[in-house]
N, C-alpha and C positions, 0 to 999 in steps of 0.2 A: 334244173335251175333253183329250183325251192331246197334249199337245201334241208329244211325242219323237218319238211316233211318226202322228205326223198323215197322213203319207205315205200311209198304207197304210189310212187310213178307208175302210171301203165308201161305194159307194153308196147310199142310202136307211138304213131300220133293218132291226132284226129282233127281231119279237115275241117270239111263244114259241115260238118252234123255230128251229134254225141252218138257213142257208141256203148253199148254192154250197160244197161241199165237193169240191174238184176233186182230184185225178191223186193215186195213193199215191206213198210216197216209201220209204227205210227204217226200219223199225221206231224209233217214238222212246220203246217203252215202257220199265218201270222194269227193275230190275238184278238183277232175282228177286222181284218181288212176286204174286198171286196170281194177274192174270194168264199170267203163265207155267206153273202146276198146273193150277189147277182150272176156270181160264177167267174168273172172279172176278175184276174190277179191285177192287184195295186204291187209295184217295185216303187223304190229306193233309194237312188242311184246318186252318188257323191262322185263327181269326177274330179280328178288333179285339178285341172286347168285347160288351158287353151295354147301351153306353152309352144309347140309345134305343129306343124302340118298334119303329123302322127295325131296328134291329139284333137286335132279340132277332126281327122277323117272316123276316130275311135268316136265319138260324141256322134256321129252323123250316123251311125251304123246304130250305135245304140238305141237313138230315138227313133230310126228309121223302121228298124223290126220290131222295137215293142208297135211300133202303130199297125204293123202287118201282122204281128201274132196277138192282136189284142189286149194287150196289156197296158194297166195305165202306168205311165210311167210320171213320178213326181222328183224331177233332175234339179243338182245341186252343183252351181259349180268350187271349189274349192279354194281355186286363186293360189295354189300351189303351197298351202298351210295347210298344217294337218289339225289345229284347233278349228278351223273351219268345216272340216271334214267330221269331226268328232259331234260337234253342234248339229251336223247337219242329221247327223246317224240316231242322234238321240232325237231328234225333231220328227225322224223317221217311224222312231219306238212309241212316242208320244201320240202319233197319227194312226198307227197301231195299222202298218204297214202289209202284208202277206209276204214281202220277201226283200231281202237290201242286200243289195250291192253296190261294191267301191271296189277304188283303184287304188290305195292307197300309195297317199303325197311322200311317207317313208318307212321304214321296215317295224319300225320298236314303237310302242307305248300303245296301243290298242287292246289291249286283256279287258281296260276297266270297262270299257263301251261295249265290247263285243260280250261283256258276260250280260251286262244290261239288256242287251239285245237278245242274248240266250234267254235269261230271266223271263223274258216279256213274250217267247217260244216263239221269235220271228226268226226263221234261219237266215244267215249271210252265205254271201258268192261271192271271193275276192277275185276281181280281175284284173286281166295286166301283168298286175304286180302284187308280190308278195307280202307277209308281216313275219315276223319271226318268233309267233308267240311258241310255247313248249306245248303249250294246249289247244290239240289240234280239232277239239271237238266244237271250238269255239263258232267256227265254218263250217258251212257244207264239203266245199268245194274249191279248187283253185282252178281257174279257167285264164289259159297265156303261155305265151312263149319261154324257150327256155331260154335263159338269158346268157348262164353259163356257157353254153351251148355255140349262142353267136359270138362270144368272144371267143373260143377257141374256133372258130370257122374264120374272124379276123385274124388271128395270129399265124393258122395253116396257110391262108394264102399269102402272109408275108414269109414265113419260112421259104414257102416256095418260091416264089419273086426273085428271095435274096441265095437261093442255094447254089450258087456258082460264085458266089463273093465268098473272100474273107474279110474283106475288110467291114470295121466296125460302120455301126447302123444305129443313127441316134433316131432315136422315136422321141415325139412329143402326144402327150394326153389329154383330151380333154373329155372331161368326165361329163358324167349327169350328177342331178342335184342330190348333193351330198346326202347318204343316206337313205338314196333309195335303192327298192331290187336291184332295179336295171342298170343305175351306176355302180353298184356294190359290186353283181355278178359278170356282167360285159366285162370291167377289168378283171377279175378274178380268174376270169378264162383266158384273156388274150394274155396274161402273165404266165399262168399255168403251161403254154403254149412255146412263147417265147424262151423261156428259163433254160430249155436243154440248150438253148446254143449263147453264148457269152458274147458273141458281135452284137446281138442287140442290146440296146441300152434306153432306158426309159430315163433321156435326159429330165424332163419335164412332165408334170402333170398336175390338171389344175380344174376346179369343176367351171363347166360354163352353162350350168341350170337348163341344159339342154336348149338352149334359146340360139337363136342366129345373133343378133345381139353383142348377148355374151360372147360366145363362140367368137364374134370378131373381138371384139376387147382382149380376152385373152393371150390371141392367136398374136395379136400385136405385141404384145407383152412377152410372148414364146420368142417373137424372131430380135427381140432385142437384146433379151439375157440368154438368147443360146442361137449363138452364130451359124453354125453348121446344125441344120434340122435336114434329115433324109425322109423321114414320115410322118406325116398328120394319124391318128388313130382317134376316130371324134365317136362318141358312144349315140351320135343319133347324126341325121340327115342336117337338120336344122346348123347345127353348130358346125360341123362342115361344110356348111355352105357360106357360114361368114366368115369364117378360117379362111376360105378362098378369098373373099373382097377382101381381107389384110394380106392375104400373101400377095395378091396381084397389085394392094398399094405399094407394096414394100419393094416392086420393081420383081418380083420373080414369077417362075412359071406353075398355076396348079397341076400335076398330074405328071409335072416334069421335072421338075429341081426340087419340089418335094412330093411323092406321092400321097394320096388320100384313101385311108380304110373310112368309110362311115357304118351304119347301123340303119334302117329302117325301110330304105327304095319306095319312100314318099316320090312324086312325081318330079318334084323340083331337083330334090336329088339322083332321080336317074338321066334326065334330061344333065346334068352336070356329067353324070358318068358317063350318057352317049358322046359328049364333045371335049371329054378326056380329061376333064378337071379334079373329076375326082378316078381313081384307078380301081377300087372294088369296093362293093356294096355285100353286107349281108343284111338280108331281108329281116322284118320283124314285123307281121299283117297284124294294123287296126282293127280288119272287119270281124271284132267278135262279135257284131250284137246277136246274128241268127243261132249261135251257139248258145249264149247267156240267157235269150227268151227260151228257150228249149230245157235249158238248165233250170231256172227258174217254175217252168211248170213242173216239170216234175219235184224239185223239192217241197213245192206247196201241195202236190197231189201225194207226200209221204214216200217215195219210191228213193229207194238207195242210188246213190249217184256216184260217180271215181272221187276217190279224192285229190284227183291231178289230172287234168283233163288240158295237153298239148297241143298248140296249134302247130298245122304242117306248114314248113317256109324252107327258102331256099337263098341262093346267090346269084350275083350279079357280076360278069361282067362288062365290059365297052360294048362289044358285040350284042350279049345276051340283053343291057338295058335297051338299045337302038331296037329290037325287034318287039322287047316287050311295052314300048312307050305307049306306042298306039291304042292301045285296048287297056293302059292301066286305068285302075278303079280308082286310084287313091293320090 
C-alpha cells in the first residue's frame, strides 16, 4: 500500500501480534518521558476523527490496550485537519513524550514536524495510514493495511460479477477525503484492476469524506447527472451506507438495480451485506491497538522493528457477512 516505502514490505502479514523483531540498536526512546522514571511508557496519539464507525471502533482499541499493556496514553482528536494534527505532535515533543503516534488526516506535508520530533529523539509509529515523505527515517514504523491491496480485491470481485456480460458497466465513485492513503490507494487499485477490460466505465467520482452524510449528498448528486448507474464502489462502509438511503429515496433497489462494493465490514455495514443492500464487502480491521502498544514498547526499549508491519484481512460476502455478524467485534 505504502508506496514510498514499498521496499522494505515484509513477507507475508501479521495478525495480531508483531513478528521478527531482530538485534537492539540504540536507545530510540523519548527525551524524558515516563519511561525514563517510573518504567511507564507515556504515547502520543493524534487521531483523524470520529469520522466513521472505523474510526471511532480504531479509537476504542487504541485506548483500550494502552490501559492493558500499561501505557499512558495522552489522545488528541484531530477533527479530520491536519494543522490540528501537527499542533497536537508538537504539544507531544513539548511534553517530551517516550513515543507518538498518528493516523495521519493526509499523505504530504509532515517532514517539518516529524524532523522536530526526530530532533527531540522521540520516535514516531504512523498508523492506519500513510505519509509520503522520501525520508523514511523520519518513523519507525508503518503499522495498517494495505490499502492498494483492497481496491484491487474490490475491482476482482467486480471483474467476476460481471465476466459473462459484454455489455458496458457504469461505475460510480465515491472516494475518501481527498488526499489521504486510503482514498489515494483504494482507487488506485480498484483502477489498476478494472482497466484490462473497457465495459467498465468509471462514470462518476467524487470524495464523500468518508462520512454517511456525505456519502448520501453525493450519491443523490450521482443518480441525477448519471442516469444509468450499474455500481456503487464506496471506499468505506460509512459512505455506503448513505449511498443506500439516496438510492432507496430515489425509488430504486440497493443490491439490485445498483450493486454495492464497500471497504471496511464495520457492523452496520455487514448487517447491510447480510440483507443484500450492499453485494461485497472487503475488510479493513480497526483493531490495531494490541499491535501498536507492542510496537511502541519495543521502539522505546531500542529494538529494531519492520518498517512495514501489515494487518491480516479478508472479504465479505452475503453468506459469509450473515455467519460472521454474530461474534463481530467491531
Amino acid at each position: 500500500m505504502f508506496r514510498k516505502v514499498s521496499a522494505f514490505v515484509l513477507a507475508g502479514v501479521v495478525a495480531t501480534a508483531m513478528t521478527g523483531c531482530g538485534s537492539t540498536s540504540a536507545p530510540a526512546g523519548g527525551a524524558g518521558g515516563g519511561a525514563a522514571g517510573d518504567g511507564k511508557i507515556t504515547m502520543g496519539f493524534s487521531q483523524v476523527g470520529a469520522e466513521s464507525g472505523w474510526r471511532t471502533a480504531n479509537t476504542k482499541s487504541v485506548q483500550e490496550s494502552a490501559k492493558t499493556a500499561g501505557v499512558e496514553l495522552k489522545f488528541s482528536d484531530a477533527q479530520q485537519k491536519q494543522e490540528n494534527q501537527i499542533k497536537a505532535i508538537r504539544s507531544f515533543v513539548q511534553q517530551k513524550v517516550d513515543v507518538i503516534a498518528f493516523s495521519p488526516v493526509v499523505e504530504s506535508g509532515w517532514d517539518t514536524v516529524l524532523k522536530e520530533a526526530q530532533n527531540a529523539k522521540i520516535p514516531v509509529i504512523l498508523t492506519d495510514r500513510a505519509v509520503d515523505s522520501t525520508d523514511t527515517t523520519l518513523y519507525k514504523t508503518f503499522l495498517g493495511s494495505d490499502f492498494v491491496e483492497e481496491g484491487k480485491k474490490a475491482g476482482q470481485w467486480l471483474v467476476e460479477e460481471y465476466k459473462d456480460s459484454a455489455d458496458p458497466v457504469n461505475i460510480v465513485e465515491l472516494q475518501g477525503t481527498t488526499g489521504s492513503a486510503p482514498a489515494n490507494d483504494r482507487k488506485a487499485g480498484f483502477a489498476e484492476v478494472i482497466a484490462a477490460e473497457p465495459k467498465f466505465k468509471i462514470a462518476a467520482s467524487q470524495t464523500g469524506d468518508f462520512t454517511r452524510a456525505k456519502g448520501k449528498e453525493v450519491m443523490e448528486a450521482f443518480l441525477k447527472s448519471t442516469p444509468d448507474i450499474d455500481v456503487l464502489y464506496a471506499h468505506n462502509d460509512d459512505m455506503g451506507l448513505g449511498a443506500i438511503e439516496a438510492i432507496e429515496g430515489a425509488g430504486k433497489v440497493p443490491g439490485k438495480d445498483i450493486k454495492i462494493i464497500t471497504v471496511d465490514a464495520v457492523k452496520d455495514g455487514m448487517q447491510a451485506l447480510a440483507d443484500g443492500k450492499i453485494s461485497f464487502i472487503v475488510e479493513c480491521s480497526p483493531l490495531l491497538g494490541p499491535q501498536l502498544m507492542d510496537l511502541a514498547k519495543k521502539v522505546v526499549a531500542g529494538e529494531q522493528v519492520p518498517a512495514r508491519v501489515v494487518t491480516e484481512e479478508t472479504t465479505f460476502t452475503q453468506e459469509q457477512a450473515k455467519q460472521a455478524l454474530p461474534t463481530r467485534q467491531y
